[in-house]
C-alpha positions in Angstrom: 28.9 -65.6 -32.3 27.5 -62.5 -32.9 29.2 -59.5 -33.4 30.3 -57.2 -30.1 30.2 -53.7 -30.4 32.1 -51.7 -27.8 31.6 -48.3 -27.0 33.9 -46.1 -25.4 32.1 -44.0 -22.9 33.5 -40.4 -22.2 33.0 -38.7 -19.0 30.8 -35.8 -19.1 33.3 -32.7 -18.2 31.2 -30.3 -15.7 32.1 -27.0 -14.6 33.1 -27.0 -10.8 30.0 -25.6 -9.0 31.2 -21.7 -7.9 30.3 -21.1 -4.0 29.6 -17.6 -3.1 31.8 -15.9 -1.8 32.0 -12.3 0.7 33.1 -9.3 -0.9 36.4 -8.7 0.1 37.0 -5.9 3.3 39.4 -5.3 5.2 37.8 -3.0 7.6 36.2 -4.8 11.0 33.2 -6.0 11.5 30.6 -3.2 13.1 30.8 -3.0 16.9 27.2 -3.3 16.6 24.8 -5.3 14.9 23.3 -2.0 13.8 26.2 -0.8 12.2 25.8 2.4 14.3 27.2 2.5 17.9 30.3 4.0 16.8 29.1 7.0 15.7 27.7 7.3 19.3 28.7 10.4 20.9 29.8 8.3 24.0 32.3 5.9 21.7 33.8 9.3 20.3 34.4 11.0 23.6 36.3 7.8 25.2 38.3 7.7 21.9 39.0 11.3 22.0 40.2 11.2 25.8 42.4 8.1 24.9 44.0 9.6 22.0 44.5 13.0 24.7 46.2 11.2 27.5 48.1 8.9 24.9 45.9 6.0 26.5 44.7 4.9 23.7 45.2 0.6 25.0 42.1 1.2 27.4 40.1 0.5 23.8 39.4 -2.6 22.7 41.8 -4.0 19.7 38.7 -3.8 17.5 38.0 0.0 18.9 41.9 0.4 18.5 41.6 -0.5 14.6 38.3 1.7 14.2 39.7 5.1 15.1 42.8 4.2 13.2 41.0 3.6 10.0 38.9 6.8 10.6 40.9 9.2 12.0 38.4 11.9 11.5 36.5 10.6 14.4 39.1 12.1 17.0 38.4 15.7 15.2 34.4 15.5 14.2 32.6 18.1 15.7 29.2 16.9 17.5 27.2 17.9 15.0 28.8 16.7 12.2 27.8 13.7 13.5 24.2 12.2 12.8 22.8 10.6 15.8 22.5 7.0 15.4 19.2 6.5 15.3 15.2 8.0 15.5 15.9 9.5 12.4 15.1 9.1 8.6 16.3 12.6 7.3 19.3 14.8 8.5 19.6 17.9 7.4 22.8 19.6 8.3 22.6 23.3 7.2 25.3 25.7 7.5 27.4 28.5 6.1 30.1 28.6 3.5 33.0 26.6 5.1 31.2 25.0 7.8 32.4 21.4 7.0 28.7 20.4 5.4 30.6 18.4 2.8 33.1 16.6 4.9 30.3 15.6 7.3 28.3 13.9 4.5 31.4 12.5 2.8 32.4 11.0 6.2 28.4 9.3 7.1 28.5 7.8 3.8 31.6 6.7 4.0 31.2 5.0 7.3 27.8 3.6 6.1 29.2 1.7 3.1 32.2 0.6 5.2 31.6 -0.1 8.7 27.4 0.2 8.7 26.4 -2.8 6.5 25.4 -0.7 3.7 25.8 -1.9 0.0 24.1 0.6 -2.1 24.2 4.3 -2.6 22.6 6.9 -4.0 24.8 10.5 -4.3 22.7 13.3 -5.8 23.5 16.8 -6.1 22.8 20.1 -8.3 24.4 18.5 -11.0 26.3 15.6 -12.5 29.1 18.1 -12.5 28.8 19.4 -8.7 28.6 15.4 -7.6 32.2 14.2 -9.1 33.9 17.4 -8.3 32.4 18.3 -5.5 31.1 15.2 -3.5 33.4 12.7 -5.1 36.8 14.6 -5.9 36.6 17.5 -3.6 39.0 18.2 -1.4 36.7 16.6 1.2 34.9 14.3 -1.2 34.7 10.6 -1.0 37.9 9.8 -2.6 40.5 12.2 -0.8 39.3 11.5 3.2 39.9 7.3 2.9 42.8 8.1 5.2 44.7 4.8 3.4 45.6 5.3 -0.4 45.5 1.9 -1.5 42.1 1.6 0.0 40.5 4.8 -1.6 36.9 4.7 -3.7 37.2 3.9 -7.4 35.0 6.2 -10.1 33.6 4.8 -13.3 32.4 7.9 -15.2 30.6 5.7 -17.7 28.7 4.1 -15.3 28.4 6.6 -13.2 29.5 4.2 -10.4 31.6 5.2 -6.6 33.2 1.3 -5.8 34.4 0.9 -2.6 37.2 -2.1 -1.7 34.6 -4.3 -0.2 32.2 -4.1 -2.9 29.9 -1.5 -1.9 28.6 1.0 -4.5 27.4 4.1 -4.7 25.7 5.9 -7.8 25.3 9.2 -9.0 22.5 11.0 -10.1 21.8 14.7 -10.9 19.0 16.8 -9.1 18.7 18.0 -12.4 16.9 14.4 -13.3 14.1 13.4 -11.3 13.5 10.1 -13.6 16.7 8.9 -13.0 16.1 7.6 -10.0 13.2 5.8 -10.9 13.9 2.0 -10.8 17.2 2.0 -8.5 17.0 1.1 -4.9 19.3 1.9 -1.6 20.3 1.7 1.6 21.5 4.9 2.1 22.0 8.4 -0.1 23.5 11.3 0.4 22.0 14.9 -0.9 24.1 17.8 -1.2 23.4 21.6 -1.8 19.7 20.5 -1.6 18.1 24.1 -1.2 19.3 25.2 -4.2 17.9 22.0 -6.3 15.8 23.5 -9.2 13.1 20.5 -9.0 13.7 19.6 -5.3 10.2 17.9 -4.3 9.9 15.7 -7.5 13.7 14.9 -6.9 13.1 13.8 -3.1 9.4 12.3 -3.6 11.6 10.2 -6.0 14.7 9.5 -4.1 12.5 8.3 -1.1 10.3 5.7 -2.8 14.0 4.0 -3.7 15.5 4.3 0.0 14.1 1.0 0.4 16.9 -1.5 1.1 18.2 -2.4 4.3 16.6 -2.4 7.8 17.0 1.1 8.5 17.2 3.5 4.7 18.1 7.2 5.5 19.5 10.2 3.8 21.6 12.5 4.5 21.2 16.4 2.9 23.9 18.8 3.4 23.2 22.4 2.2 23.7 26.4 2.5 19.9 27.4 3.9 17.7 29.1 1.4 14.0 29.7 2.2 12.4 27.6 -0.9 9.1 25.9 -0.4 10.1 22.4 -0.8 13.2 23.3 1.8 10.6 23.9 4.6 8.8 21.8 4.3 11.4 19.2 4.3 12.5 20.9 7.6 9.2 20.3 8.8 8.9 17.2 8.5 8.3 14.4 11.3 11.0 12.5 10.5 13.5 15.0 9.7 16.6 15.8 12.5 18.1 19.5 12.3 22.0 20.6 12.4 23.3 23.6 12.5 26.9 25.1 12.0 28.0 28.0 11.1 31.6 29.0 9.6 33.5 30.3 12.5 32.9 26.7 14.4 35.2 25.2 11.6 37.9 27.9 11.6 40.4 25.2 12.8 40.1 23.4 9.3 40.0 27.1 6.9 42.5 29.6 5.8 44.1 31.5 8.3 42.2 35.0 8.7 39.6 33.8 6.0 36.8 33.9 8.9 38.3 37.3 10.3 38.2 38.7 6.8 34.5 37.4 5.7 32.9 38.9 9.4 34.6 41.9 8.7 33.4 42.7 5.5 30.0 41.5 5.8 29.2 41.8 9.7 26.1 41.4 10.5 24.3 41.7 7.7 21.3 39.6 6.2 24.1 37.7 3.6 26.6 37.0 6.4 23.7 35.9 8.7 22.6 33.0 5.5 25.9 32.4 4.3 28.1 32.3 7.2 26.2 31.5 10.1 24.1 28.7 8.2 21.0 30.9 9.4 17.5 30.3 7.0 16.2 33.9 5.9 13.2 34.8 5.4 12.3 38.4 3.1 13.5 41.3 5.4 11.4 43.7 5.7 11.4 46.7 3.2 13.5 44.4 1.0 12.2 45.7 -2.3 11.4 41.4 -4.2 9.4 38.9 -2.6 11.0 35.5 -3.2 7.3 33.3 -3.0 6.9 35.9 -6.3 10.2 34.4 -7.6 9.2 31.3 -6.6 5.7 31.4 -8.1 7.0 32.5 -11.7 9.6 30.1 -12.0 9.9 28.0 -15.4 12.5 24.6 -16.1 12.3 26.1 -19.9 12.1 29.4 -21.7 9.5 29.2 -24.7 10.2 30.7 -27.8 11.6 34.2 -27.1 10.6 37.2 -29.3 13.9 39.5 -28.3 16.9 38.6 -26.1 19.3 41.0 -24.7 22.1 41.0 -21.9 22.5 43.7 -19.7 25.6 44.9 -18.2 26.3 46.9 -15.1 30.1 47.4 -15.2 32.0 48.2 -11.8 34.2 51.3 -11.3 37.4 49.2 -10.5 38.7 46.3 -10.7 40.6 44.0 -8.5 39.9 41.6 -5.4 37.8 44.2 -3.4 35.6 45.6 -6.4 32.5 45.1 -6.7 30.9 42.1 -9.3 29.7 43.0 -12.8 26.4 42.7 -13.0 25.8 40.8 -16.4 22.1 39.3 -16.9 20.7 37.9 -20.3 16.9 38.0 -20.5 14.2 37.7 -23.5 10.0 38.4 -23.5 7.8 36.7 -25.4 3.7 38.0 -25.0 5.0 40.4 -22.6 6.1 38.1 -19.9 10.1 38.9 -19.1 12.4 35.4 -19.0 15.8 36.2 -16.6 17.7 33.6 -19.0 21.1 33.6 -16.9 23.1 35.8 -14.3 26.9 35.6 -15.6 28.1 38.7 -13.3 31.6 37.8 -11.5 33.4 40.0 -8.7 37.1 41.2 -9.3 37.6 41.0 -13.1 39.7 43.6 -14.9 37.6 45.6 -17.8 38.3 43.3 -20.5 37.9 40.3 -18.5 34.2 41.3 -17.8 33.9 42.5 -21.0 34.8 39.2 -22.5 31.9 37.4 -20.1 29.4 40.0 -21.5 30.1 38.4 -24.9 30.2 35.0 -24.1 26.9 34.9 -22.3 25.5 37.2 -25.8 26.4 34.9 -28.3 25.2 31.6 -25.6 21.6 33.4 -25.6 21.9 34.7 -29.0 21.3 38.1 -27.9 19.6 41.2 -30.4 21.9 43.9 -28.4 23.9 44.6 -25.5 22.6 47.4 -22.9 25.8 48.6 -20.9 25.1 51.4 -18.2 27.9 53.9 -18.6 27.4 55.9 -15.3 31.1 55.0 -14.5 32.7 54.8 -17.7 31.2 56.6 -20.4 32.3 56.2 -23.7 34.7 53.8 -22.6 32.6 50.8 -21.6 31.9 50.3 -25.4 35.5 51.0 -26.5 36.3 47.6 -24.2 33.0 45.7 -25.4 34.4 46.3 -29.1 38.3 44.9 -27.8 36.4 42.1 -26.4 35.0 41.0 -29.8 31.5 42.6 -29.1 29.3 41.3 -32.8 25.9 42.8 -32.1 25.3 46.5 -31.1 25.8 47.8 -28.0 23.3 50.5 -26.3 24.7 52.5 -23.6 22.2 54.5 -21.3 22.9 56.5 -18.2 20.6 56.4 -15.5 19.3 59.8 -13.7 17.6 58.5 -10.3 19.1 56.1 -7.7 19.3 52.5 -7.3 16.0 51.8 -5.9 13.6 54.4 -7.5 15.3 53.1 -11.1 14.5 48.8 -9.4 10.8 50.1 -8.2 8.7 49.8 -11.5 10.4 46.4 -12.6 9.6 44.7 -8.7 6.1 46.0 -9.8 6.3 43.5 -12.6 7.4 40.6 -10.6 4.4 41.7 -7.9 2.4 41.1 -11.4 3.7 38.1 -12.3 5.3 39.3 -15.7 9.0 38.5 -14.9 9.9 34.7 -14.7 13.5 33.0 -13.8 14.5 30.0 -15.7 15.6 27.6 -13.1 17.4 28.9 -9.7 19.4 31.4 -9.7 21.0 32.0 -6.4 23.3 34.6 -5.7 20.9 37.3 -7.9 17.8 36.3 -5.8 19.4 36.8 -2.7 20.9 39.9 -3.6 17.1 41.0 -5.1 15.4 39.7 -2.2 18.0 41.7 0.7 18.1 45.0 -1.6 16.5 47.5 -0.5 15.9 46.2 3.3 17.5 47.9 6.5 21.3 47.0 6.9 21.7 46.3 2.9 25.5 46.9 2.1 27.3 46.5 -0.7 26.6 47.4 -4.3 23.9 45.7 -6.0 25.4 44.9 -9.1 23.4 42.1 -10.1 20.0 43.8 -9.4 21.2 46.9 -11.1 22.0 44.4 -14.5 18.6 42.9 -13.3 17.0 46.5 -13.8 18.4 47.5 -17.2 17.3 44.0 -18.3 14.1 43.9 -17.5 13.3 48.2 -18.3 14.7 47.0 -22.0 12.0 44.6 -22.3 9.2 46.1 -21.0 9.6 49.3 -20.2 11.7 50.9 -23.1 10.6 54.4 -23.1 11.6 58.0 -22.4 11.6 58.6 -18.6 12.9 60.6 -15.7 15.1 58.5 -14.8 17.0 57.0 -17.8 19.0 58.6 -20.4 20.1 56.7 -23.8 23.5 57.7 -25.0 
């Protein structure tokens, strides 16, 4: 009989097949299949009557559960509130404290949560203005989840905004243009979008990612400045308009802070932009042309042949004085670069004196030019307590503000001054000064001036004297 050979057989072990599985929520479903009907004006105006007359069980149980998971709808102001839809770009411009950023912190929010969206994109100035402005704020992404358990989770490394039900949304820096090549959306939000440096490439970009989704759109929240790529956005067919201005959100700021900012800058051309959310054109007389600024503008400096920082100091100090001017700038072929504007309102003498240094030593500055109209000898006694380590030039200047600013617009009328990158506060202050109405002390053009005349126009004059 031949022999029997018995083999044991083993059962093949095989992993249990995983089934997919829903991202966890626990917010409702939409109210519509859109996603969008409860932003509807008509949904908020029935919830803010309910909540009014204490009648709030005429809502349904799921309308019930909306309002109580987003509170803010029973406060929003109209237009904080995009219109649900015949729309692919909002802008919502509007002055300082206008409640820009809690009415794009609030759309996205309710996009990733209650509008079907899963993906993201957050871009502002910088990587920096995104997590604490946008993310962290006081009115960022994080702090108006109205539940704590339920708030948004950042990953620095990644560079990643998870929400509880899986959604995500990423960062990116309008700094970066090629960052957002390759990623894709449903949704992004934009923020401070005038003052991006490389705006169109940034947005050309950004849109041919929005492409998730039945219905991509961005949202851009931003103080108004008249920049090329800005009106032209506004322009476009596709694009819906807000507008608020700072007294409209008085409810939500410091007590007096809108009595205090109307009464010290009335109706002049900065209140009218930064206040009242208005977009400004040049007045006239106004002494710069910003499409000059805006022609000459560089990402980079090349390689400078002289650098120097210029320093207007103020004749006090304390919360009402007016900023030190304090502007770095080199030249190289004869072409002026305005490197940085490091001037700061209410600091004390050595306080300013300190920034003056900081920003020399950052640029590697030859020399520091102080103008010692106000403080003589004095102004280099504090440079030297503040650690000063390259010579300081003091010069005191003969004629007024604008005949000393007149020969140095001439060179920005001839394309020989160029500003590395944006730089806000001193443009606006070049591009009012001089015009009707004009108040306040321009202490960043005056820094501006002595900048610029040390570059170019070094030489014995009417209207300077070196000490």
């Amino acid at each position: 009989m031949p022999d029997v050979i018995i083999r044991k057989v083993i059962p093949t072990r095989t992993k249990p097949t995983k089934t997919a599985t829903t991202p966890k929520t626990n917010y409702p479903l939409p109210l519509s299949g859109a996603g969008w009907q409860p932003m509807q004006q008509s949904f908020r105006q029935r919830a803010r009557q309910a909540n009014k007359s204490g009648q709030m069980h005429l809502l349904s149980a799921e309308e019930t559960r909306l309002v109580s998971q987003n509170p803010w709808i029973l406060s929003a102001r109209d237009i904080q509130v995009p219109p649900p839809d015949g729309w692919r770009s909002f802008v919502f411009m509007g002055g300082r404290g206008a409640g820009k950023t809690r009415a794009g912190a609030e759309w996205l929010r309710w996009s990733m949560l209650q509008g079907g969206c899963g993906r993201a994109a957050l871009v502002g100035p910088a990587l920096h203005d995104v997590r604490e402005v946008m993310i962290d704020g006081p009115s960022g992404l994080k702090w108006i989840e109205p539940l704590k358990c339920r708030r948004p989770s950042y990953s620095p490394s990644r560079r990643i905004l998870s929400f509880d039900n899986g959604a995500e949304a990423h960062v990116f820096s309008a700094e970066d243009p090629d960052s957002l090549r390759g990623p894709q959306f449903d949704v992004a939000w934009c923020d401070e979008i005038a003052a991006w440096l490389r705006g169109q490439a940034v947005w050309d970009t950004l849109q041919m990612g929005l492409r998730l989704g039945a219905d991509p759109r961005v949202m851009a929240t931003t103080t108004p400045r008249p920049t090329p790529f800005f009106k032209a956005l506004l322009a476009g067919p596709d694009t819906i308009i807000g507008r608020a201005s700072m007294a409209e959100n008085a409810a939500n700021l410091s007590a007096g802070f809108v009595a205090a900012m109307e009464a010290a800058y009335g109706g002049s051309a900065l209140a009218r932009q930064e206040i009242h959310g208005e977009m400004l054109e040049d007045p006239e007389g106004a002494l710069f042309s910003r499409r000059k600024i805006d022609d000459a503008r560089v990402e980079t400096p090349p390689m400078l042949e002289d650098v120097i920082v210029a320093v207007d100091p103020p004749a006090t100090s304390g919360a009402r004085a007016d900023a030190c001017g304090i502007i770095a700038a080199g030249v190289r072929d004869g072409t002026a670069f305005v490197l940085a504007d490091a001037s700061a309102p209410g600091l004390k003498p050595l306080d300013w004196a300190r920034r003056a240094v900081v920003i020399s030593r950052e640029v590697g500055a030859r020399e520091i030019i102080a103008e010692a109209n106000q403080g003589g000898e004095m102004v280099r006694q504090v440079l030297e307590s503040a650690g000063v380590d390259v010579p300081v030039r003091l010069v005191h200047a003969r004629l007024g503000k604008r005949a000393r600013a007149a020969p140095v617009a001439t060179l920005y009328e001839k394309g020989r001054v160029a500003h590395v990158g944006l730089l806000p506060e001193l443009e606006d202050q070049m591009c009012r000064f001089g015009a009707e109405g004009f108040r306040g002390s321009p202490d960043r053009v005056d820094a501006l001036v002595w900048a610029i005349w040390a570059l170019l126009l070094d030489r014995a004059g009417p209207w300077v004297r070196v000490l």
